[in-house]
C-alpha positions as a Markdown table, in Angstrom:
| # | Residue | x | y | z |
|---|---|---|---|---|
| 1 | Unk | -17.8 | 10.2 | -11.7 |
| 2 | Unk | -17.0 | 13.8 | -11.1 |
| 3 | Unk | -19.0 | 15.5 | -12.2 |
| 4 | Unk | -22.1 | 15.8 | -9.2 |
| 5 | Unk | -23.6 | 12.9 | -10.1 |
| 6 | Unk | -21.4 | 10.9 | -7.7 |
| 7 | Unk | -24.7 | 10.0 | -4.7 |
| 8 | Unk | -26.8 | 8.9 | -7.2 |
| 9 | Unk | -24.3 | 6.8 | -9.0 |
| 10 | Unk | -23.6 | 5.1 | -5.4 |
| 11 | Unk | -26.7 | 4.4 | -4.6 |
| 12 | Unk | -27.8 | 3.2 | -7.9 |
| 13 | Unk | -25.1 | 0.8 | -8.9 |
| 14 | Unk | -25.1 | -2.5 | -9.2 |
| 15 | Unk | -21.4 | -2.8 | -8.7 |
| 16 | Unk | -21.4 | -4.2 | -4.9 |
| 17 | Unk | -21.1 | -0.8 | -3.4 |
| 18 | Unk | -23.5 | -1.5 | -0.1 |
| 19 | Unk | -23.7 | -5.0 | -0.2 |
| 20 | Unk | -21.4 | -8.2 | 1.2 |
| 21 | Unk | -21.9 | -11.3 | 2.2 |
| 22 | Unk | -20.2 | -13.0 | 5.4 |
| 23 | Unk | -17.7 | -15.1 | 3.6 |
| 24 | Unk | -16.8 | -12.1 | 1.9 |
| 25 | Unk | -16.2 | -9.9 | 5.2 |
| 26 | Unk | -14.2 | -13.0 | 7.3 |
| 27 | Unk | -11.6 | -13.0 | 4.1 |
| 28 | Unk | -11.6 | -9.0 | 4.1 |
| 29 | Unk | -10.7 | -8.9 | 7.8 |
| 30 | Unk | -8.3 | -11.8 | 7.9 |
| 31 | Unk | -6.7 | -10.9 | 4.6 |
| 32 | Unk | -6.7 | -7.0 | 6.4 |
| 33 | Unk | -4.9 | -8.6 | 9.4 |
| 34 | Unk | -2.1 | -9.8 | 7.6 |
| 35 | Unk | -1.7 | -7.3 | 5.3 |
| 36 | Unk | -1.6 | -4.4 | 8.1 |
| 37 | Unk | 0.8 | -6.7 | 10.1 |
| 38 | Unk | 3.4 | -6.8 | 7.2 |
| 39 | Unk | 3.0 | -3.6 | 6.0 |
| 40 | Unk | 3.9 | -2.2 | 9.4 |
| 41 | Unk | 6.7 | -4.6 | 9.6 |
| 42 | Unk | 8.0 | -4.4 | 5.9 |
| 43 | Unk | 5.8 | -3.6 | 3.1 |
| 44 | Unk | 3.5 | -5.0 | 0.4 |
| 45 | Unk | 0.6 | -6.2 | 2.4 |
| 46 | Unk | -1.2 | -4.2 | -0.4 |
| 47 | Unk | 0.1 | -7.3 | -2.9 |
| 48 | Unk | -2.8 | -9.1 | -0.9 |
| 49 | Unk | -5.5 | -7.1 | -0.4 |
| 50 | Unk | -5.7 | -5.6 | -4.4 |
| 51 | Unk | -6.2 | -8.4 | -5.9 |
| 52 | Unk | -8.4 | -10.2 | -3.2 |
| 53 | Unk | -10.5 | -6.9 | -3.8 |
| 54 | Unk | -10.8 | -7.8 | -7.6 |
| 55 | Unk | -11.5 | -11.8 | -6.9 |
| 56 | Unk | -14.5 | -10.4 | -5.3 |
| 57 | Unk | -15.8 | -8.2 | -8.1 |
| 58 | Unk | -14.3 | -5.3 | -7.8 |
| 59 | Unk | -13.1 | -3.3 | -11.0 |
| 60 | Unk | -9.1 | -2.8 | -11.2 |
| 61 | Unk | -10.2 | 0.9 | -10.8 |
| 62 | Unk | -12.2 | 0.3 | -7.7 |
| 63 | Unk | -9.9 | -1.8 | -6.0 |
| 64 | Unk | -7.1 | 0.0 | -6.3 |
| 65 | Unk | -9.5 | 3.4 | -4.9 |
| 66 | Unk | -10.8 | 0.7 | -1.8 |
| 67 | Unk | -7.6 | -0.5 | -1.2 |
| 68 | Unk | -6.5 | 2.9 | 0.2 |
| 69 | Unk | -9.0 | 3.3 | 3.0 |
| 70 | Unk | -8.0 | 0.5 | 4.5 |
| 71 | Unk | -4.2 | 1.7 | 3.9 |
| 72 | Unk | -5.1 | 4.5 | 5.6 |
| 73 | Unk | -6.5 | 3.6 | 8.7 |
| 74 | Unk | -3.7 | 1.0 | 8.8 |
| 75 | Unk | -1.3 | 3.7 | 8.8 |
| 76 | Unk | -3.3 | 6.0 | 11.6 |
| 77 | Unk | -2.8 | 3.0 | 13.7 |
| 78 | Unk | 1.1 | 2.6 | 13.2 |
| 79 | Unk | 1.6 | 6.3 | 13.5 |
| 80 | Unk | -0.3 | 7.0 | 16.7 |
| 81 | Unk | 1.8 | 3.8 | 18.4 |
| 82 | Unk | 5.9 | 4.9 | 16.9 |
| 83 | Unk | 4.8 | 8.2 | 18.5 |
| 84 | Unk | 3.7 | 6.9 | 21.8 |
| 85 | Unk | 6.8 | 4.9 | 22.2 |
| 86 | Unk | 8.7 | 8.1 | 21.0 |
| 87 | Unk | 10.3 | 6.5 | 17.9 |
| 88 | Unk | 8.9 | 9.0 | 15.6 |
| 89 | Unk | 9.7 | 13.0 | 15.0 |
| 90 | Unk | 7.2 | 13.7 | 12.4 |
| 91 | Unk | 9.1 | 17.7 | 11.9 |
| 92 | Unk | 12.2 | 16.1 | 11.1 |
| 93 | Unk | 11.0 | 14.2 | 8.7 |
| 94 | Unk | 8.9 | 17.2 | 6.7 |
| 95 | Unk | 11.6 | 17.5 | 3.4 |
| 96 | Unk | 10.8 | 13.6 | 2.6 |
| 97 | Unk | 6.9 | 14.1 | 3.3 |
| 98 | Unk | 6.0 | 16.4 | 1.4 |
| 99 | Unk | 7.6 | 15.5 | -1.9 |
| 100 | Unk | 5.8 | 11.9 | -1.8 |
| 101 | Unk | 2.4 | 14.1 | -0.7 |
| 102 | Unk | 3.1 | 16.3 | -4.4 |
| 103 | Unk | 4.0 | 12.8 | -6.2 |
| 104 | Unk | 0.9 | 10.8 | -4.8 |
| 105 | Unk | -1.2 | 13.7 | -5.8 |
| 106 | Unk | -0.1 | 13.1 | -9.7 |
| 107 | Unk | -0.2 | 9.1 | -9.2 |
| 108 | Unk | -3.8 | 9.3 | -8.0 |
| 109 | Unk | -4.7 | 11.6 | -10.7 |
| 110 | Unk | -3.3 | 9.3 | -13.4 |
| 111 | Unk | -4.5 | 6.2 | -12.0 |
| 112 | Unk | -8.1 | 7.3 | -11.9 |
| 113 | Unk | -7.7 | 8.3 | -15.6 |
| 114 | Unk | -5.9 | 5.0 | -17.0 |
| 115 | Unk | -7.7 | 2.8 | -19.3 |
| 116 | Unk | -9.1 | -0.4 | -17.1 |
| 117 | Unk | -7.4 | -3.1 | -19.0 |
| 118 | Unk | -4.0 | -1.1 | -19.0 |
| 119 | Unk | -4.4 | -1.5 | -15.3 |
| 120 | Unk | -5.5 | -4.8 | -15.0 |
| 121 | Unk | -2.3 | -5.4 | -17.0 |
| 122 | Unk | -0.1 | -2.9 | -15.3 |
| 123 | Unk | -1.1 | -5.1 | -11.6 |
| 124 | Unk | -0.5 | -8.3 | -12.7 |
| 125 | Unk | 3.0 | -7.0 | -13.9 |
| 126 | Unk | 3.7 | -5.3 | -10.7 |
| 127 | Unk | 2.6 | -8.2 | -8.4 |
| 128 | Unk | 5.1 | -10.9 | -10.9 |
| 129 | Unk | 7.9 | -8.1 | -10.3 |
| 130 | Unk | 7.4 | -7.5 | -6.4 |
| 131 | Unk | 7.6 | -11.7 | -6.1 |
| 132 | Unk | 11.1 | -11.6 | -7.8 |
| 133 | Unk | 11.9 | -8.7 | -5.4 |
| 134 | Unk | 10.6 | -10.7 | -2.2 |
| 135 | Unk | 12.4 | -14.4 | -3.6 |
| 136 | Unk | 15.4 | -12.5 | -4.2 |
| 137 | Unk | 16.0 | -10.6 | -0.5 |
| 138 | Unk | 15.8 | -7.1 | -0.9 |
| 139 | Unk | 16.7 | -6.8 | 2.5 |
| 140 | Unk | 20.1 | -8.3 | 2.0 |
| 141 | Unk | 21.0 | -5.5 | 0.1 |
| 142 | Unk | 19.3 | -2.9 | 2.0 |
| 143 | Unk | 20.9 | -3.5 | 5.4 |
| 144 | Unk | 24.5 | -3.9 | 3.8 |
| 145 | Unk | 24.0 | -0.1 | 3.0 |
| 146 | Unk | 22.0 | 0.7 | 6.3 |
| 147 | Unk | 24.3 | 4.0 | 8.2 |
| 148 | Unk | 26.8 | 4.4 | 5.3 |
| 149 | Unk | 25.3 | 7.2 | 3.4 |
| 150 | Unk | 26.5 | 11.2 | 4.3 |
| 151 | Unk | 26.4 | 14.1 | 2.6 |
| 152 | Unk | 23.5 | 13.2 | 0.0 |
| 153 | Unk | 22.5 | 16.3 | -1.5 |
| 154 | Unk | 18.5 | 16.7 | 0.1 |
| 155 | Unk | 17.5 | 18.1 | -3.8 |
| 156 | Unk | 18.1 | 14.9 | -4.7 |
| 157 | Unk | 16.1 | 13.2 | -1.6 |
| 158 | Unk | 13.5 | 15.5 | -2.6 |
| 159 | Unk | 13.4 | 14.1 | -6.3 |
| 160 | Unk | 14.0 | 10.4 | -5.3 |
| 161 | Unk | 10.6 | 10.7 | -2.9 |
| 162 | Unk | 8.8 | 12.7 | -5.7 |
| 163 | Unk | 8.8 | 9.8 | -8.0 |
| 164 | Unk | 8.3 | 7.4 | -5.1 |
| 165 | Unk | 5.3 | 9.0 | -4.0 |
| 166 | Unk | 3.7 | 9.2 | -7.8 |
| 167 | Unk | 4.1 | 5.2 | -7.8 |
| 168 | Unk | 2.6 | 5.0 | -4.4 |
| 169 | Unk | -0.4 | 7.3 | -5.5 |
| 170 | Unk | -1.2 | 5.2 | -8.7 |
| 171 | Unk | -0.8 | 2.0 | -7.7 |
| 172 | Unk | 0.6 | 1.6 | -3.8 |
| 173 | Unk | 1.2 | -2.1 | -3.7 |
| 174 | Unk | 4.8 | -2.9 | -3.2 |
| 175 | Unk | 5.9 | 0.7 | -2.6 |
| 176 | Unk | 7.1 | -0.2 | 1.2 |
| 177 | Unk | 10.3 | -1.7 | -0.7 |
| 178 | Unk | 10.9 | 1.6 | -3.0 |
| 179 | Unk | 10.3 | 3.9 | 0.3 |
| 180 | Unk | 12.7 | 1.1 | 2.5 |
| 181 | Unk | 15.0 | 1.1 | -0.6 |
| 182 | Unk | 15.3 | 5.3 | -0.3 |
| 183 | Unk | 15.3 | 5.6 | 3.1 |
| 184 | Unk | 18.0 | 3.2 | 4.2 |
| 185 | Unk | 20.3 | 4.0 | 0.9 |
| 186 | Unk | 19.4 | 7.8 | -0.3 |
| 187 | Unk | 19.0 | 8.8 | 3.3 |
| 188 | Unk | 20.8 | 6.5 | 5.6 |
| 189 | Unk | 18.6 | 5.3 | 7.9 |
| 190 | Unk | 18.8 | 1.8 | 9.5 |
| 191 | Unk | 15.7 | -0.6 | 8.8 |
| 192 | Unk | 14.4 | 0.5 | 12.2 |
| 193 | Unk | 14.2 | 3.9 | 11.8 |
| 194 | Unk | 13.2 | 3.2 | 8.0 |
| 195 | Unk | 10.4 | 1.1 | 8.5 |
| 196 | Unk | 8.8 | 3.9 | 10.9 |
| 197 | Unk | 9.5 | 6.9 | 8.9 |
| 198 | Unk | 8.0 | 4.9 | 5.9 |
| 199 | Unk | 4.9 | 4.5 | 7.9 |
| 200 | Unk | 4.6 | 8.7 | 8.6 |
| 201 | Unk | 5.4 | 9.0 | 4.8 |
| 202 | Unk | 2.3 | 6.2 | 3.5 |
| 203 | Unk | 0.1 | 7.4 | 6.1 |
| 204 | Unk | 0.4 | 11.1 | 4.3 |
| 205 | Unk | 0.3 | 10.5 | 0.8 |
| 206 | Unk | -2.3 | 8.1 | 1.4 |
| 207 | Unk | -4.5 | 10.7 | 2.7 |
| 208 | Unk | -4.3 | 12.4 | 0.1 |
| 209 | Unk | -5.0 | 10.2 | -2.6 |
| 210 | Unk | -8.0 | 8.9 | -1.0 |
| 211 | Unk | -9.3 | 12.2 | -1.1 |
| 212 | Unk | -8.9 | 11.9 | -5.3 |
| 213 | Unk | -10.8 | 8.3 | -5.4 |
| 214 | Unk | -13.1 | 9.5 | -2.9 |
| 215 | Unk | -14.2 | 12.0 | -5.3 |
| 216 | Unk | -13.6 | 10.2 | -8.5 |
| 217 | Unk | -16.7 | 7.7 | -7.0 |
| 218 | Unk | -14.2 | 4.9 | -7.4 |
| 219 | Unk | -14.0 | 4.1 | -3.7 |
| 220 | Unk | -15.9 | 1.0 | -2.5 |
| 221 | Unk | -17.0 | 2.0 | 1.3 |
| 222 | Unk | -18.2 | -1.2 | 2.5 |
| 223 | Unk | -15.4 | -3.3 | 1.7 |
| 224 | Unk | -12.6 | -0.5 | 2.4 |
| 225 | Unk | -14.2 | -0.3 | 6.0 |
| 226 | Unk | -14.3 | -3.8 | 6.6 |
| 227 | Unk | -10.8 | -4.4 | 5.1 |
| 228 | Unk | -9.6 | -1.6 | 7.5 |
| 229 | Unk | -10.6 | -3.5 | 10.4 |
| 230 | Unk | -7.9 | -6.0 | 9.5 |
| 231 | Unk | -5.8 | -3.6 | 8.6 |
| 232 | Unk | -5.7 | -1.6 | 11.7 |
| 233 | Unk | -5.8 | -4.5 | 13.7 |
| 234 | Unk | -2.9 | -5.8 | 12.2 |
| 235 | Unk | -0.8 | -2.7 | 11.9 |
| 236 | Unk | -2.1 | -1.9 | 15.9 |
| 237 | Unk | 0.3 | -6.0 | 16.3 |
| 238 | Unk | 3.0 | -5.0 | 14.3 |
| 239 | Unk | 3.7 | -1.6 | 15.6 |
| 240 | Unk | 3.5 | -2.0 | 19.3 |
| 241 | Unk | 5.3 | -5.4 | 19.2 |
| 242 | Unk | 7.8 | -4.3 | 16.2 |
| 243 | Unk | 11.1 | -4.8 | 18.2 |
| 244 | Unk | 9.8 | -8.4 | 19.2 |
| 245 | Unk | 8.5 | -9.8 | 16.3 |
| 246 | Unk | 10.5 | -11.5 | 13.4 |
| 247 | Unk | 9.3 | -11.4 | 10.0 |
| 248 | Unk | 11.2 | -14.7 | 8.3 |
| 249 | Unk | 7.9 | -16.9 | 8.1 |
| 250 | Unk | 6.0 | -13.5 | 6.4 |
| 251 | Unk | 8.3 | -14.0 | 3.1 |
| 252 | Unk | 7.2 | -17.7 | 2.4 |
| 253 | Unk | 3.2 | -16.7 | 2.5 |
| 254 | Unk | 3.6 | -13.5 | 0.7 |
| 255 | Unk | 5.6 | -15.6 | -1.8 |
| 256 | Unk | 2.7 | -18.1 | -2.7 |
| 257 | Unk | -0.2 | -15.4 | -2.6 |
| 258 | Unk | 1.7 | -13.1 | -4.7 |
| 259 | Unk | 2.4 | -15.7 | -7.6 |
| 260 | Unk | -1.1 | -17.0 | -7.4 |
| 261 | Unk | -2.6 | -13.5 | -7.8 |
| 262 | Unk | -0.5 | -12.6 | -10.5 |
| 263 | Unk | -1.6 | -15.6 | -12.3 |
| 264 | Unk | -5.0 | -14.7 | -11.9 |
| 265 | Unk | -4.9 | -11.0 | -12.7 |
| 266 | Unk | -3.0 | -11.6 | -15.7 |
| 267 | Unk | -5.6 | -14.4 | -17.0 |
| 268 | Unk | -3.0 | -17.6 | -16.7 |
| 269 | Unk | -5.3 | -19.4 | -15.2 |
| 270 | Unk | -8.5 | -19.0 | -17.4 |
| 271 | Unk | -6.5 | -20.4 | -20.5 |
| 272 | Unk | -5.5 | -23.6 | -18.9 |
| 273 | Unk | -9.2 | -24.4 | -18.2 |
């Protein structure tokens, strides 16, 4: 819906756009809550939130565009606190910004374009990978290679965050592991100073695409509101408690919802009934 018939479209669809009922809000917040907390913390919160989007009616296309206004108040949050407790020089970190803010633009493009099944299929694949990555400890490996990296050529930073930022346009959920993943090995930043810069970096690109779903009529405004109470509330937790809080337990639940989703999304459940 681009072409300036995008009001009338909203107001006259049938597709959920203005309505919700109670049981519908308490699961948006609370599934917002922990979603903003890990994503803050770690990453993949979004593994949550897209697919309970979908459960609830939502097209592939339209969760995917809702998702990201909840993202995006998630990530004002976590911003506003690492700068307040002065862990966070947004200037220095410009070279790794504005590649990902290029690449989302392309990602948001093409994911607003994508046929709706291919997407539908292209989630339920993601959300089966991103379990493996969260059974198997990504973290192990990350932190092994946390400080050692010098001398990286930044043309090839540039590039890495490029591509990063065109996965985090189209799709988003799981790409806290692929910006971890490039901060701590391409960059050499410890897991500390990762996790924050990853937050500036999503907070950006997210931005950004939004704007594209916004006006590609895609984007859902009740739910993504309601879901970015949670969110925010979560991420407002995470980020002025992050050097108290351990994230062990997190993995376990993220586990369990991520398999079951994927089972869903992908239609494994429908043919055993």
């Amino acid at each position: 819906m681009i072409d300036g018939t995008l009001f009338y479209y909203l107001w006259s669809t049938k597709s959920k756009f203005f309505t919700m009922t109670l049981i519908d809000a308490v699961l948006l917040i609370l599934a917002g809550l922990f979603a903003g907390f890990i994503n803050t913390l770690a990453g993949s919160g979004s593994l949550i939130t897209l697919p309970l989007l979908m459960f609830m009616g939502l097209s592939p296309h339209q969760a995917n565009a809702t998702n990201r206004v909840a993202i995006f108040f998630q990530n004002l949050v976590a911003v506003r606190n690492f700068r307040k407790q002065q862990m966070l020089d947004v200037k220095h970190e410009l070279y790794l910004v504005i590649p990902a803010l290029i690449g989302s633009a392309v990602g948001a493009s093409f994911a607003i374009q994508v046929n709706e099944a291919v997407l539908n299929t292209v989630i339920g694949i993601i959300l089966f990978v991103m379990f493996f990555l969260i059974l198997f400890k990504p973290e192990r490996w990350v932190k092994q290679q946390a400080g050692l990296v010098s001398g990286k050529a930044k043309v090839i930073r540039v590039i890495i965050f490029f591509f990063i930022g065109i996965y985090g346009g189209f799709i988003q959920a799981g790409v806290g592991f692929f910006l971890l993943a490039g901060l701590v090995l391409g960059v050499g930043y410890d897991l500390i100073k990762a996790n924050v810069v990853k937050v500036l970096i999503v907070f950006t690109y997210t931005a950004l695409a939004l704007g594209i779903f916004m006006w590609s009529g895609q984007v859902n405004y009740l739910y993504g509101l309601v879901l970015a109470v949670g969110n925010a509330s979560g991420a407002y937790v995470a980020s002025k408690y992050a050097k108290q809080i351990g994230v062990k337990y997190i993995r376990f639940i993220l586990l369990a919802a991520v398999l079951v989703a994927a089972l869903k999304v992908l239609g494994v459940f429908a043919l055993l009934v």
